[in-house]
C-alpha positions in Angstrom: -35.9 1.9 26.8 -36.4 2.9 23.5 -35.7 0.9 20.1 -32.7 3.8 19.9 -31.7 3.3 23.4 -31.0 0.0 22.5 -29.4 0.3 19.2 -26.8 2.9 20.6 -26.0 0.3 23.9 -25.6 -2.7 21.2 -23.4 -0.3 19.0 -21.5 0.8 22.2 -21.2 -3.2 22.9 -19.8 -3.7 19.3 -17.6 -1.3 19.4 -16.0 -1.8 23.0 -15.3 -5.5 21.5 -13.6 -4.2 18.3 -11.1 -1.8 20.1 -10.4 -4.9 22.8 -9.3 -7.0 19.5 -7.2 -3.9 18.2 -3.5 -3.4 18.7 -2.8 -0.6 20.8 -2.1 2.9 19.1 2.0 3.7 18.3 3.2 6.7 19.5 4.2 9.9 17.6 8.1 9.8 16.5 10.1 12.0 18.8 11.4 14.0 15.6 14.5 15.2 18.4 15.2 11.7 18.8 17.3 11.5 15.2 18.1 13.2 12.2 16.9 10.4 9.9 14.2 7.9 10.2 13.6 4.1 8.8 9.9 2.5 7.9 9.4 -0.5 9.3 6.7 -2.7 9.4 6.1 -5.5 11.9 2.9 -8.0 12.3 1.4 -5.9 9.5 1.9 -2.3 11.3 3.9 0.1 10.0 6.1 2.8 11.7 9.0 5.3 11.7 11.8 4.0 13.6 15.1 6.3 14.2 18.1 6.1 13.1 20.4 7.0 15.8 23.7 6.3 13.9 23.3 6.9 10.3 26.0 6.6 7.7 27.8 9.9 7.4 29.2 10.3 3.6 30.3 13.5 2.2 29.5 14.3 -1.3 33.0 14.9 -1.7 33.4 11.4 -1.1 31.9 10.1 -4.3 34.1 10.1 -7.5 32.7 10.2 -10.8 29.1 11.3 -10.6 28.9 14.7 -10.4 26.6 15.1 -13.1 24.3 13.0 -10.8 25.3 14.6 -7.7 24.5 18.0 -9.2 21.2 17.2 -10.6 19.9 15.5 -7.2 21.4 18.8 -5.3 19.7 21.0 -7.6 16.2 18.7 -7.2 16.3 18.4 -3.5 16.8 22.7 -3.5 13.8 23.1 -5.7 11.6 21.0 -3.8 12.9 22.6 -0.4 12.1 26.1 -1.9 8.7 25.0 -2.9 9.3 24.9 -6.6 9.0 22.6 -9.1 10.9 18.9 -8.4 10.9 16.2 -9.9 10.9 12.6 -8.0 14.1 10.8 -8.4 15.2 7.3 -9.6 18.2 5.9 -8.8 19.2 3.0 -11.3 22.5 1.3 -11.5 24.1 -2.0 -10.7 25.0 -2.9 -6.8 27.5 -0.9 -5.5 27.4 2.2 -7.4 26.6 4.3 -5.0 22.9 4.9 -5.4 22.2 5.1 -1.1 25.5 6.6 -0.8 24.7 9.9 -3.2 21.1 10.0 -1.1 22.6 10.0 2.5 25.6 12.0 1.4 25.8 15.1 3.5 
């Protein structure tokens, strides 16, 4: 056996150990499984986990932001049409419906 041969088996041996110690691969989302999807992270692995009963919320629904409502609508089309977006931040106190105007339908 060659100094190679025996490099490659030790490597092989190396590397059999390290995937032993590793946690075992997460599955793909089903992206039928939900319309919306939640990171979560557990024992230091993150994944997508499905939200099968979101929230619904019309737009209508929220009073008083339209201005907001309008420029996030607008945002979200550009980006969808593949034009120029911005990222959005949402600022306010609790309760003024920063999640809602996101999940709104």
């Amino acid at each position: 056996m060659s100094e190679l041969d025996r490099l490659i088996k030790r490597a092989e041996q190396v590397l059999e150990r390290l995937e032993a110690a590793l946690p075992p691969k997460l599955p793909l989302p089903d992206w039928k499984a939900a319309v919306a999807y939640r990171w979560r992270k557990r024992n230091g692995r993150g994944f997508l986990q499905p939200v099968t009963h979101p929230h619904r919320i019309r737009l209508a629904d929220l009073q008083g932001i339209e201005e907001q409502i309008r420029l996030v609508e607008q945002n979200t089309r550009q980006f969808l049409e593949g034009l120029t977006a911005n990222d959005v931040l949402l600022t306010g106190a609790r309760g003024t419906g920063k999640s809602s105007l996101i999940k709104a339908e």
